[in-house]
DSSP file (Angstrom, degrees, kcal/mol; ACC not computed):
  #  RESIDUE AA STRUCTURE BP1 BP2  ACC     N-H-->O    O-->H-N    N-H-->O    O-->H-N    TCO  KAPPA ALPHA  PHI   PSI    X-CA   Y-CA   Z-CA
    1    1 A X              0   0    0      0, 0.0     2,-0.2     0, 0.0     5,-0.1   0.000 360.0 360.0 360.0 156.1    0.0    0.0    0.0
    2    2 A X     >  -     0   0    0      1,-0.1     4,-0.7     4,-0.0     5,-0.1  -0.621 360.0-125.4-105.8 150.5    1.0    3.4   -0.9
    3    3 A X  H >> S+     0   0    0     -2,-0.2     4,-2.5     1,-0.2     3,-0.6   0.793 108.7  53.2 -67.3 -39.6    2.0    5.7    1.5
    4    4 A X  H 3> S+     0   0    0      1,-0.2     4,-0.5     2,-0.2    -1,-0.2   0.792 117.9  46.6 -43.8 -43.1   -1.1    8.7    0.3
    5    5 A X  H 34 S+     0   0    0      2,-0.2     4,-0.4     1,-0.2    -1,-0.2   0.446 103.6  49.8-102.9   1.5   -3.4    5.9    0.8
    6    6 A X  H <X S+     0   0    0     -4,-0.7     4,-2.2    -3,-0.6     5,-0.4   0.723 116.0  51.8 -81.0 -63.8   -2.4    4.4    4.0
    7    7 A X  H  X S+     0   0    0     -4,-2.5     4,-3.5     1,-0.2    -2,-0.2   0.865 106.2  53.3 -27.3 -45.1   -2.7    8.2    5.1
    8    8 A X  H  < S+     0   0    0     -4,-0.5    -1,-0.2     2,-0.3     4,-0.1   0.869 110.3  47.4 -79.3 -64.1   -5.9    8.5    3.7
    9    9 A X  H >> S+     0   0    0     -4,-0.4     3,-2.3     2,-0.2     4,-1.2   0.991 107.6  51.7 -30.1 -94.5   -7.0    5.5    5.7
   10   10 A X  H 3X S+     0   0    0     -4,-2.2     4,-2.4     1,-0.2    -2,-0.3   0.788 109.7  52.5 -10.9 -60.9   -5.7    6.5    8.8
   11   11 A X  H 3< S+     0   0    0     -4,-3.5    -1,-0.2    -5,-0.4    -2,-0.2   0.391 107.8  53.0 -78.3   8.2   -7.5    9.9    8.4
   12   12 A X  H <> S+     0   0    0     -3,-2.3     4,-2.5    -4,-0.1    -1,-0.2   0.864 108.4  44.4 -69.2 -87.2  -10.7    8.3    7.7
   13   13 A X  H  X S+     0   0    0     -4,-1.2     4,-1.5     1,-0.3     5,-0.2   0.670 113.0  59.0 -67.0  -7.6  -11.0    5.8   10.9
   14   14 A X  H  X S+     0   0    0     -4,-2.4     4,-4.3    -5,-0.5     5,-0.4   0.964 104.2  41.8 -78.9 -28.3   -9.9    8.5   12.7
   15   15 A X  H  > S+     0   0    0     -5,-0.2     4,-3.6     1,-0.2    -2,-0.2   0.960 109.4  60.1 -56.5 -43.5  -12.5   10.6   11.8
   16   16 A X  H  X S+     0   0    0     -4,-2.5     4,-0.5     2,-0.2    -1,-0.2   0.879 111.2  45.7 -39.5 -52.7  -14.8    7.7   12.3
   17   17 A X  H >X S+     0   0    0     -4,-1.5     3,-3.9     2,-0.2     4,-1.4   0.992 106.8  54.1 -63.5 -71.2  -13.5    7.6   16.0
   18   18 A X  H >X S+     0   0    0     -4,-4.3     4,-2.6     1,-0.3     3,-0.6   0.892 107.2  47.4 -55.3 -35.6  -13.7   10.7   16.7
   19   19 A X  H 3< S+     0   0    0     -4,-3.6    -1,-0.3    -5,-0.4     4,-0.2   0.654 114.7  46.8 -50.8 -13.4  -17.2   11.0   15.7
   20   20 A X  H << S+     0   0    0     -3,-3.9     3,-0.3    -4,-0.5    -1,-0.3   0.536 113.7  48.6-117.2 -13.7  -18.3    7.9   17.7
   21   21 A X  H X< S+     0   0    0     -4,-1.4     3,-1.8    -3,-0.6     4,-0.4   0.886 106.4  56.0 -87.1 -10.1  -16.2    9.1   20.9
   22   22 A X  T 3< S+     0   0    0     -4,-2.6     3,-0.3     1,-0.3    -1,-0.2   0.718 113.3  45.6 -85.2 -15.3  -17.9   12.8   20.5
   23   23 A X  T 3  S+     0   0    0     -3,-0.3    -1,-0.3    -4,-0.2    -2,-0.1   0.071  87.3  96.4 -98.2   5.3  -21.6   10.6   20.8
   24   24 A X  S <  S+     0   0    0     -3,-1.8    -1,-0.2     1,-0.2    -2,-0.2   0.949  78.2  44.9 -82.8 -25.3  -20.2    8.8   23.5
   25   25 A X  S    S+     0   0    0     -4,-0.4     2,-0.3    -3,-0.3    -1,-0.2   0.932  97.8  93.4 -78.7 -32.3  -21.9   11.0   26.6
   26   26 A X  S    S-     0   0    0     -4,-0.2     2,-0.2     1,-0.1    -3,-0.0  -0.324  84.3-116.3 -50.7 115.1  -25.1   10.9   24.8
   27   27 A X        -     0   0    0     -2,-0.3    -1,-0.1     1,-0.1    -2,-0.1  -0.232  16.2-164.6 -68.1 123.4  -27.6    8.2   25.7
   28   28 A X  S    S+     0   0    0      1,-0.2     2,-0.3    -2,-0.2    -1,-0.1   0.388  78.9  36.1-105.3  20.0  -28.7    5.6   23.0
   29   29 A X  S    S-     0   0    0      3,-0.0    -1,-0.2     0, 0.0     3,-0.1  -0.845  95.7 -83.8-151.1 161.7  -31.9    4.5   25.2
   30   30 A X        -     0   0    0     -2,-0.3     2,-0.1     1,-0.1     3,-0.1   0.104  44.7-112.4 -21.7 127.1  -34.3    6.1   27.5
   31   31 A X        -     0   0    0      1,-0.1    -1,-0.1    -4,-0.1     3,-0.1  -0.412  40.1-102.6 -26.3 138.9  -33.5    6.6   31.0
   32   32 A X        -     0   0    0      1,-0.2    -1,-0.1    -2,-0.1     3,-0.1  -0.279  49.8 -93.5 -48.2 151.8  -35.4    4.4   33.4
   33   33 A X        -     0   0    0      1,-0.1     2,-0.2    -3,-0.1    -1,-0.2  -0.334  37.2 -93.3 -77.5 161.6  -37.8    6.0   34.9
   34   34 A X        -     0   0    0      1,-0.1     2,-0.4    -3,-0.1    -1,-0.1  -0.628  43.9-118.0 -86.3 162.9  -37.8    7.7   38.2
   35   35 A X        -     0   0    0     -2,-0.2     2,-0.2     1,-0.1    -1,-0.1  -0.592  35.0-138.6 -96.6 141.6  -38.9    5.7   40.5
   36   36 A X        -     0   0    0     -2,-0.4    -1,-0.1     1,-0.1     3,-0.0  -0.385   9.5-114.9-102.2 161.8  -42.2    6.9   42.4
   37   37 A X        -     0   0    0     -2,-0.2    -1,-0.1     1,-0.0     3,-0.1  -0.370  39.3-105.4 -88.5 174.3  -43.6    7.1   45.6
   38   38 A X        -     0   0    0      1,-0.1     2,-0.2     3,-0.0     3,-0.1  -0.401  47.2 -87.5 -82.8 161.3  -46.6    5.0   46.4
   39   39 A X        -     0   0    0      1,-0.1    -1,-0.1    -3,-0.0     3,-0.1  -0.446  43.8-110.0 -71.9 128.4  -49.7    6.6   46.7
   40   40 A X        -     0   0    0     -2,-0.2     2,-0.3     1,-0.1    -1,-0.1  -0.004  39.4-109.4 -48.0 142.3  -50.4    8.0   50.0
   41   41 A X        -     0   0    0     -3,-0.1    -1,-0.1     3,-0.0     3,-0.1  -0.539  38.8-111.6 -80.9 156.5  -53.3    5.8   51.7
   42   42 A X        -     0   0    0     -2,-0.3     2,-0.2    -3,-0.1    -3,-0.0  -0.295  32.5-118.1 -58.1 152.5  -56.5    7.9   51.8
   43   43 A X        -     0   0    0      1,-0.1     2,-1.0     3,-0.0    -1,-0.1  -0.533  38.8 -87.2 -66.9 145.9  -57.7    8.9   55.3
   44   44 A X        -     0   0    0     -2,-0.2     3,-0.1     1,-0.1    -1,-0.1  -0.740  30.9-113.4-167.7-153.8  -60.5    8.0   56.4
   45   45 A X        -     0   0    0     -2,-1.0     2,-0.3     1,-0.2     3,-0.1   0.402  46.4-117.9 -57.8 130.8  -64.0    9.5   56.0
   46   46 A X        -     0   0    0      1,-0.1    -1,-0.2    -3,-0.0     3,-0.1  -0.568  37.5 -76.3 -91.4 162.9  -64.8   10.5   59.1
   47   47 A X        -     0   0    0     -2,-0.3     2,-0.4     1,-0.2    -1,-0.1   0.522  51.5-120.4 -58.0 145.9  -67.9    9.0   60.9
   48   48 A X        -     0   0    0     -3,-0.1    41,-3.1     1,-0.0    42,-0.5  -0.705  40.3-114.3 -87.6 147.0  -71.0   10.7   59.3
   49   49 A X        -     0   0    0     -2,-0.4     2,-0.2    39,-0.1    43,-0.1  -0.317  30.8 -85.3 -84.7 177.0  -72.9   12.6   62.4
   50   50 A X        +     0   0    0     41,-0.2     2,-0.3    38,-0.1    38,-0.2  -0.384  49.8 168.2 -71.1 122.9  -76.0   12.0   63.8
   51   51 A X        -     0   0    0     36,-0.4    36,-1.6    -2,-0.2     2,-1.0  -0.948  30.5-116.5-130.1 152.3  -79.0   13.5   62.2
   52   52 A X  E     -A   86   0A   0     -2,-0.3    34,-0.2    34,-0.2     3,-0.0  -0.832  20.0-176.7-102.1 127.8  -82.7   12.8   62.8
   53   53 A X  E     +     0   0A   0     -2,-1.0     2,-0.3    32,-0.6    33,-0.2   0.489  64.6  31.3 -68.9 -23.8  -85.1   11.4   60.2
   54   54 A X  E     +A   85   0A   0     31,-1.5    31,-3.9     2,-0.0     2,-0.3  -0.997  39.9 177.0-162.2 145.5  -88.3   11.5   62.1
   55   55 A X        +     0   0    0     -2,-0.3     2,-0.2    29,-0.2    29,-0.2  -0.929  16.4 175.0-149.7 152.1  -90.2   13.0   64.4
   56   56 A X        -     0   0    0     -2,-0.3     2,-0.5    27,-0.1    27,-0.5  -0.996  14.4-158.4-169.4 114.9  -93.9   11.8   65.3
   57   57 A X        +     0   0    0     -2,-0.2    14,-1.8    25,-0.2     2,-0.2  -0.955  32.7 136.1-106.7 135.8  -96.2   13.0   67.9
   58   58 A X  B     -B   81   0A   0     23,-1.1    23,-1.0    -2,-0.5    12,-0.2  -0.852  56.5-112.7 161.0 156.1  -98.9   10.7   68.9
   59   59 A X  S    S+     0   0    0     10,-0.4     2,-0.4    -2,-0.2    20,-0.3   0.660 101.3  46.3 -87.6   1.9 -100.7    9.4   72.7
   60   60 A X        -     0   0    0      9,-0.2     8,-3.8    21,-0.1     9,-0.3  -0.996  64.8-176.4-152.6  99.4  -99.5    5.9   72.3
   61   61 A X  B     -D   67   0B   0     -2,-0.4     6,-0.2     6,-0.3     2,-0.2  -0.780  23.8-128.5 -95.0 158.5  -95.7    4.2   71.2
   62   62 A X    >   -     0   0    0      4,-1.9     3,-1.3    -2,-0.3    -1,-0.0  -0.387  42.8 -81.9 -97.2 179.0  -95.0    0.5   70.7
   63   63 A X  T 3  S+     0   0    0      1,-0.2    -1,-0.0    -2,-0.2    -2,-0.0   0.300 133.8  54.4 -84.3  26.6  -92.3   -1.4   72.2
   64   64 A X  T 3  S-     0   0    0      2,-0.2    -1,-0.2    56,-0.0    56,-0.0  -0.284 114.9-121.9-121.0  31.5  -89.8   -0.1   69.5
   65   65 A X    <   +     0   0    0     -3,-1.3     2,-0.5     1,-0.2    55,-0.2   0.393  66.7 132.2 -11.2  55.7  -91.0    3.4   70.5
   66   66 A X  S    S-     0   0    0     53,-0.1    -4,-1.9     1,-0.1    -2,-0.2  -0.759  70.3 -83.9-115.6 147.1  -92.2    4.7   67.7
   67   67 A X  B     -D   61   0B   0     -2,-0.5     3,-0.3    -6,-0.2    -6,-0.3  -0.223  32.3-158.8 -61.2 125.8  -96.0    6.7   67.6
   68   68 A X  S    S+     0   0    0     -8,-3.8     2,-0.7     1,-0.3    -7,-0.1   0.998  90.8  12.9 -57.2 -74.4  -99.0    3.9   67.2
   69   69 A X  S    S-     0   0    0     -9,-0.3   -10,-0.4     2,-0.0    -1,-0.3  -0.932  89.7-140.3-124.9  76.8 -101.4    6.5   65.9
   70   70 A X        +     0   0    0     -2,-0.7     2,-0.4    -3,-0.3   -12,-0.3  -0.046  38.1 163.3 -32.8 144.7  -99.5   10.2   64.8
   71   71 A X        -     0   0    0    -14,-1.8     3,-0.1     1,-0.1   -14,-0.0  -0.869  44.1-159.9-178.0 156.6 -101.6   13.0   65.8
   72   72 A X  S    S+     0   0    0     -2,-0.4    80,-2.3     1,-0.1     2,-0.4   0.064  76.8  66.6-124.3   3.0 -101.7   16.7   66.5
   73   73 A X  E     +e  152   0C   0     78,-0.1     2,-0.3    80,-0.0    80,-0.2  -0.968  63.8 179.3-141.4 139.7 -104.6   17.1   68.5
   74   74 A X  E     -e  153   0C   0     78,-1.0    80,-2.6    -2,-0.4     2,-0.1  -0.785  22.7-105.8-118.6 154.5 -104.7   15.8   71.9
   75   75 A X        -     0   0    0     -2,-0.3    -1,-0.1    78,-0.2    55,-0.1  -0.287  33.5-111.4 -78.4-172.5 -107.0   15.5   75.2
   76   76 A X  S    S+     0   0    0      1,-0.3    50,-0.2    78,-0.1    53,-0.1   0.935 120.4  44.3 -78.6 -74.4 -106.8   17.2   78.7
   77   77 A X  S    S+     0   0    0     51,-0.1    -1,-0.3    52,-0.1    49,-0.2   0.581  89.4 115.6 -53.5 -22.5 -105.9   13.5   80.0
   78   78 A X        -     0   0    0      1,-0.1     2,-0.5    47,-0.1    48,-0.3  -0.218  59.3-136.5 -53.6 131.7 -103.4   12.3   77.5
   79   79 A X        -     0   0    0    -20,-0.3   -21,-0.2    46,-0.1     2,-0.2  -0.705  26.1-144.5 -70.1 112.2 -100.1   11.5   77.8
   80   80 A X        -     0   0    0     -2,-0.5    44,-1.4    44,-0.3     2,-0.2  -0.633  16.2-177.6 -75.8 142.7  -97.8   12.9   74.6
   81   81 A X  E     -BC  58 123A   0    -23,-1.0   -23,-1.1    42,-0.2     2,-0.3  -0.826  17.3-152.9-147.3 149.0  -95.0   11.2   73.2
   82   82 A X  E     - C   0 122A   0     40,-0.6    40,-1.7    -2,-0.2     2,-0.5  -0.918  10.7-149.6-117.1 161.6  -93.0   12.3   70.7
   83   83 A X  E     - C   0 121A   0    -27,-0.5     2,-0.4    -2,-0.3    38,-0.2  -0.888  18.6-169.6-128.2 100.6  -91.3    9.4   68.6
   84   84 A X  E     - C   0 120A   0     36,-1.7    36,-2.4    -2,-0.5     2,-0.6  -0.586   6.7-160.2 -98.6 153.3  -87.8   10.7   67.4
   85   85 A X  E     -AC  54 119A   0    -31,-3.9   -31,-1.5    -2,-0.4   -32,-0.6  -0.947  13.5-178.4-120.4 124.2  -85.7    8.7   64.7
   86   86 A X  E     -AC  52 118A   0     32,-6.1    32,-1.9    -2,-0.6     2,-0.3  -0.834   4.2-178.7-127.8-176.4  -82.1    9.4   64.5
   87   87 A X        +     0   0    0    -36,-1.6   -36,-0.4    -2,-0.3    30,-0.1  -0.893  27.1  87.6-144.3 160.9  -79.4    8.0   62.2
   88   88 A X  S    S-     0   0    0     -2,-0.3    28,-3.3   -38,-0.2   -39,-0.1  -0.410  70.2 -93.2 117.1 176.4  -75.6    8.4   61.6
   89   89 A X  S    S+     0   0    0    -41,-3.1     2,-0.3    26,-0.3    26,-0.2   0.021  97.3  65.7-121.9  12.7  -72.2    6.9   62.9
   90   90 A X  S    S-     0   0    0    -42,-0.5    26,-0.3    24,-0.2     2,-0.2  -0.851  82.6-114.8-131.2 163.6  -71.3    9.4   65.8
   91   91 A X        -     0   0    0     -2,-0.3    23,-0.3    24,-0.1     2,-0.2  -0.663  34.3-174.2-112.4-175.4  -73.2    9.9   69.0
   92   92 A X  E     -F  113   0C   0     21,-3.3    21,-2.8    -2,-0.2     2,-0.4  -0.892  30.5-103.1-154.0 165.5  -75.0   12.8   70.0
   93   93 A X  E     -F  112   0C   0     -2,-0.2    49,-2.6    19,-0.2     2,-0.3  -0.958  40.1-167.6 -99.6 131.1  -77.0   14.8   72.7
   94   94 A X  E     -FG 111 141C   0     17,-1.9    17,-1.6    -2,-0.4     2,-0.3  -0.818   4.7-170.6-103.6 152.6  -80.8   14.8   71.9
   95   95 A X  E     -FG 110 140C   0     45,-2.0    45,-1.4    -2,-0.3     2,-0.4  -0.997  22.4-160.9-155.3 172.3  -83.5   16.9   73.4
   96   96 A X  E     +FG 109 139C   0     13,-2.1    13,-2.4    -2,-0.3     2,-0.8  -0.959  13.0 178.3-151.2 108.7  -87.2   17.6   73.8
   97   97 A X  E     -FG 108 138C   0     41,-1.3    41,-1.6    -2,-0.4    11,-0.2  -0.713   9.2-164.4-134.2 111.0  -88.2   20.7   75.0
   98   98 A X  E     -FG 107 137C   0      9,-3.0     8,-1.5    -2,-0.8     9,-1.1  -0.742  12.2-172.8 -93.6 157.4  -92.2   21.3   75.2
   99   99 A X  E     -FG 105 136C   0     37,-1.1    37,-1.1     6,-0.2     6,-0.2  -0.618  12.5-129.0-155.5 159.1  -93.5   25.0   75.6
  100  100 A X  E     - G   0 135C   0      4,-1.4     2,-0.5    -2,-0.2    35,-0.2  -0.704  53.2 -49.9 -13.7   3.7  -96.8   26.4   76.2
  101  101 A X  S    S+     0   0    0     33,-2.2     2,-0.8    -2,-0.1    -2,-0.1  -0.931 137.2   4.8  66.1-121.2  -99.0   29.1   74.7
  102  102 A X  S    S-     0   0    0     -2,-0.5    -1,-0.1     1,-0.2    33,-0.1  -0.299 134.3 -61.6 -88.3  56.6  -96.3   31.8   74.6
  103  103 A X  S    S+     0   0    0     -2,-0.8    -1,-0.2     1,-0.2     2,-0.1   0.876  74.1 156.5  81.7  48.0  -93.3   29.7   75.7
  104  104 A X        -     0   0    0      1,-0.0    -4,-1.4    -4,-0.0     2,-0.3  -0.731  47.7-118.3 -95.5 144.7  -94.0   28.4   79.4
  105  105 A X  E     +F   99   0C   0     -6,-0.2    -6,-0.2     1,-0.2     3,-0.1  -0.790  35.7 176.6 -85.7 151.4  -91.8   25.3   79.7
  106  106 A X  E     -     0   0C   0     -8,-1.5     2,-0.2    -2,-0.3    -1,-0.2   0.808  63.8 -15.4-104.1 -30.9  -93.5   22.6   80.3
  107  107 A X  E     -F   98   0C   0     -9,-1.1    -9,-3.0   -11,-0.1     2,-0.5  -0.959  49.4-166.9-154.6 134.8  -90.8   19.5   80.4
  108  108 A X  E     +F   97   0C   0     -2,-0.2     2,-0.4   -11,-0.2   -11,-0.2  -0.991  22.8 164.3-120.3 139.7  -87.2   19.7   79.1
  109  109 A X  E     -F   96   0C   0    -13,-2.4   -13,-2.1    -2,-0.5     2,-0.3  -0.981  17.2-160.3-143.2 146.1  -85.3   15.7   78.7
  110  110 A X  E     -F   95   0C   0     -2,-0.4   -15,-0.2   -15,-0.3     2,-0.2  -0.885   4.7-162.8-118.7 165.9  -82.6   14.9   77.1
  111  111 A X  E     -F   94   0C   0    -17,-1.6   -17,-1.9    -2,-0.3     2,-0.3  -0.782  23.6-116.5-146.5 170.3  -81.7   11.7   76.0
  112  112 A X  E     -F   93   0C   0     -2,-0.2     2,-0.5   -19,-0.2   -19,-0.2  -0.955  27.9-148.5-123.4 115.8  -77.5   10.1   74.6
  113  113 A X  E     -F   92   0C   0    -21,-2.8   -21,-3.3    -2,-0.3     2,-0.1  -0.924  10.4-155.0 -93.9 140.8  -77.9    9.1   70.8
  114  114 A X        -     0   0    0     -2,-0.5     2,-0.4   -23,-0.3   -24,-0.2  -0.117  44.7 -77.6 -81.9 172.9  -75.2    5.7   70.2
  115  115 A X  S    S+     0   0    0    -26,-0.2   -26,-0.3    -2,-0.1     2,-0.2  -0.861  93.8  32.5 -98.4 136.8  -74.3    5.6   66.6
  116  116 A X  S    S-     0   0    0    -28,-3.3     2,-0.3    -2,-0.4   -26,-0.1  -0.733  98.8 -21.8 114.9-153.1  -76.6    4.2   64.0
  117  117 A X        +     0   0    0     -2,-0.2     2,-0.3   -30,-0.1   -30,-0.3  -0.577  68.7 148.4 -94.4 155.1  -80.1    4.1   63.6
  118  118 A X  E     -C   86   0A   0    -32,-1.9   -32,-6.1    -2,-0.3     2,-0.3  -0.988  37.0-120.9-160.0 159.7  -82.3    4.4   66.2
  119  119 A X  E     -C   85   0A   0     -2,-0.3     2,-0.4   -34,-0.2   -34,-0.2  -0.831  22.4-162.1 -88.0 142.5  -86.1    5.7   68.1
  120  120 A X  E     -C   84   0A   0    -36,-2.4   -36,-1.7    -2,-0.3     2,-0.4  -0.918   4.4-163.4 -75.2 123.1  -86.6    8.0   70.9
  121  121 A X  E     +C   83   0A   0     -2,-0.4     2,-0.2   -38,-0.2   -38,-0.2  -0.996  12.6 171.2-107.0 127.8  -89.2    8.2   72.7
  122  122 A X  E     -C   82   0A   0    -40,-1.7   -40,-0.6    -2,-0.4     2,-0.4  -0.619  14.2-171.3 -94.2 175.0  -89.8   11.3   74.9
  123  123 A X  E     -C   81   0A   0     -2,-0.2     2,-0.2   -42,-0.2   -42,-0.2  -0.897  17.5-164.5-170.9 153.7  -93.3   12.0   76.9
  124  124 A X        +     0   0    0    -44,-1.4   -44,-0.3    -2,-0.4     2,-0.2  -0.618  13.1 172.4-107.1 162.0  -95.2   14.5   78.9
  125  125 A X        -     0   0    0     -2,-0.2     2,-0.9   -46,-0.2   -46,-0.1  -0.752  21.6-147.0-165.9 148.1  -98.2   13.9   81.0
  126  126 A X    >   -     0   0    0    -48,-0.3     3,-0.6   -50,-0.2     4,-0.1  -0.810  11.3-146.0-105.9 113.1 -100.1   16.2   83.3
  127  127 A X  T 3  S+     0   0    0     -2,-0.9    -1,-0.2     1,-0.2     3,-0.1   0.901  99.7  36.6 -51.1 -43.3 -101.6   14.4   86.4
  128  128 A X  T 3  S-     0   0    0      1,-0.5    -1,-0.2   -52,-0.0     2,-0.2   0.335 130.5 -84.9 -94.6   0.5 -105.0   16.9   86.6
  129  129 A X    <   -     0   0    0     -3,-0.6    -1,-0.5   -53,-0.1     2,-0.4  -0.450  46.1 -80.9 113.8 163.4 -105.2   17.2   82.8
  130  130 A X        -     0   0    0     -2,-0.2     2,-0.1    -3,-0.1   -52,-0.1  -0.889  51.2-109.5-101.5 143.6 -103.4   19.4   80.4
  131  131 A X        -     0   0    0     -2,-0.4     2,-0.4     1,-0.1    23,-0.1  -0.456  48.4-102.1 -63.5 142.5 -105.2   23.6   80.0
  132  132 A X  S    S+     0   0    0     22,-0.1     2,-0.3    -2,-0.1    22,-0.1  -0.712  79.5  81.5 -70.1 101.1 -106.6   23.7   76.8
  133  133 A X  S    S-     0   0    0     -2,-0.4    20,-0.8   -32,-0.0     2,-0.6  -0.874  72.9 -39.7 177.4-146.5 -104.6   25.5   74.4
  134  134 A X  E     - H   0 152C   0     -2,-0.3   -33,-2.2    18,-0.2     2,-0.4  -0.871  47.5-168.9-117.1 107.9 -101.6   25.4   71.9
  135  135 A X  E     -GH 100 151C   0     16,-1.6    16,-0.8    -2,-0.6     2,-0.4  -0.451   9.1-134.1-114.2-172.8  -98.3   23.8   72.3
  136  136 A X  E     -GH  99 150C   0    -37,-1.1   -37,-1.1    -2,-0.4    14,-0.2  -0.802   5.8-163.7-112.4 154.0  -94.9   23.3   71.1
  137  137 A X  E     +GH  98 149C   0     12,-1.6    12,-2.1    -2,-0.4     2,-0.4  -0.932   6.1 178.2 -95.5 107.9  -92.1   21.0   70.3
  138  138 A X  E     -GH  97 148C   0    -41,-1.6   -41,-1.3    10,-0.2     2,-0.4  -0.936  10.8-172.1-138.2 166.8  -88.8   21.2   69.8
  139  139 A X  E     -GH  96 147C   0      8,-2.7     8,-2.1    -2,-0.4     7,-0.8  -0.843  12.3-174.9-133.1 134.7  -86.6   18.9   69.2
  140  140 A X  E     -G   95   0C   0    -45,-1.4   -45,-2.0    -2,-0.4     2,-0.2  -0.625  18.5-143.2-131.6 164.2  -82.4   20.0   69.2
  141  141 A X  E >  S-G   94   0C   0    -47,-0.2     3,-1.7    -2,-0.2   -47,-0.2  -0.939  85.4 -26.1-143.6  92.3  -79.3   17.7   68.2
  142  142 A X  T 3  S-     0   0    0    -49,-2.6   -48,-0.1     1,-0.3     3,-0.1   0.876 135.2 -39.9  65.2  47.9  -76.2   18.6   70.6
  143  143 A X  T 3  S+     0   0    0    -50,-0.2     2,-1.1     1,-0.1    -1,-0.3   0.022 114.9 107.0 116.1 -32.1  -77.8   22.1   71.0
  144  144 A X    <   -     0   0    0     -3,-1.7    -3,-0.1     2,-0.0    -1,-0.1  -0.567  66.9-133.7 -92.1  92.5  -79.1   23.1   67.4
  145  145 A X        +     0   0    0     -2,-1.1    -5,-0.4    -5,-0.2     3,-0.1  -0.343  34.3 170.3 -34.4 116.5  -83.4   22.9   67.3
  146  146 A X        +     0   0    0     -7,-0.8     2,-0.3     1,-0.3    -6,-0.2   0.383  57.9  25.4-106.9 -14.1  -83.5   21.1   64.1
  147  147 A X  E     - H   0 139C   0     -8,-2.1    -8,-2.7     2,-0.0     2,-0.3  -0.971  55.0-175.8-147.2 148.4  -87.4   20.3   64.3
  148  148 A X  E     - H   0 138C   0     -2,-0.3     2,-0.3   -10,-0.3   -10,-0.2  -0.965   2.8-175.2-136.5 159.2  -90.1   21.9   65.9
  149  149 A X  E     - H   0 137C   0    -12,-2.1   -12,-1.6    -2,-0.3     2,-0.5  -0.975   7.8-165.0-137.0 145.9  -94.1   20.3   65.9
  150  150 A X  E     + H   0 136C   0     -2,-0.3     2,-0.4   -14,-0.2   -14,-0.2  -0.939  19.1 157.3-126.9 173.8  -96.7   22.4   67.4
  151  151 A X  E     - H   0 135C   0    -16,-0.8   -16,-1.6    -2,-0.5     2,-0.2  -0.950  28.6-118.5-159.9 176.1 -100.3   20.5   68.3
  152  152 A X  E     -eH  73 134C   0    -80,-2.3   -78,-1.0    -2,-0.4     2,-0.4  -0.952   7.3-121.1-140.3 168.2 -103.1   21.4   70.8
  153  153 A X  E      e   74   0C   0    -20,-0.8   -78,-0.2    -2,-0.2   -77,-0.1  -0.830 360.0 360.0-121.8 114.4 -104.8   20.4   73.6
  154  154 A X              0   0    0    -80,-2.6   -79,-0.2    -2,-0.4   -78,-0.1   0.347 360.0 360.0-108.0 360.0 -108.7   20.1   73.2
């Protein structure tokens, strides 16, 4: 081989090299991915609170105390019940506060709601008869009146 073409060579594969060394920091596949962290676990949902579903006013409950007969108008001898329904996964303070004509109390009770569903029963009764006239209910959940019922006394 001639010495021009030996050269020639030479100046070839070098070029050839250099080009492959000038590619060499450059990656010929994808990184891996970074690696991630696991998904936090969710909290969780806290307990839904106790709300009431029913309230039912009536002279008479069954042994699941909920009102035989619903009613709004009562006699001078009758015992009142009201029949509250609560619900929910927290517990709670209920209460019953019956009024009067223009507010007189007549009975305030409270009762401790457990969590789920459940009846209340509350009741009034007047030994000489109830005065003829208009009263109230109302019925609060840890403090907040959330129902009122009014009825009379005939």
């Amino acid at each position: 081989m001639t010495r021009p073409v030996v050269l020639t060579l030479a100046a070839a594969l070098g070029g050839v090299l250099l080009l492959a060394g000038c590619n060499r920091d450059a990656p010929t596949t994808a990184p891996p991915p970074a690696p991630t962290a696991p998904e936090p676990t969710p909290a969780p949902a806290p307990p839904a609170p106790a709300a009431i579903t029913s309230v039912e006013l009536g002279n008479a409950v069954d042994d699941q105390n909920r009102v035989s007969t619903p009613a709004s108008e009562f006699a001078t001898t009758d015992t009142i019940y009201a029949s509250v329904g609560t619900e929910g996964e927290s517990a709670a303070k209920l209460a019953a506060r019956w009024t009067f004509g223009e507010g007189q109390l007549v009975r305030n009770t409270e009762a401790d709601v457990a969590a789920g569903p459940q009846v209340i029963a509350f009741d009034i009764h007047h030994p000489e008869g109830w005065p003829v006239g208009t009263y109230k209910l109302e019925v609060s959940l840890d403090g907040t009146v959330v129902e009122t019922r009014e009825f009379s006394v005939k």
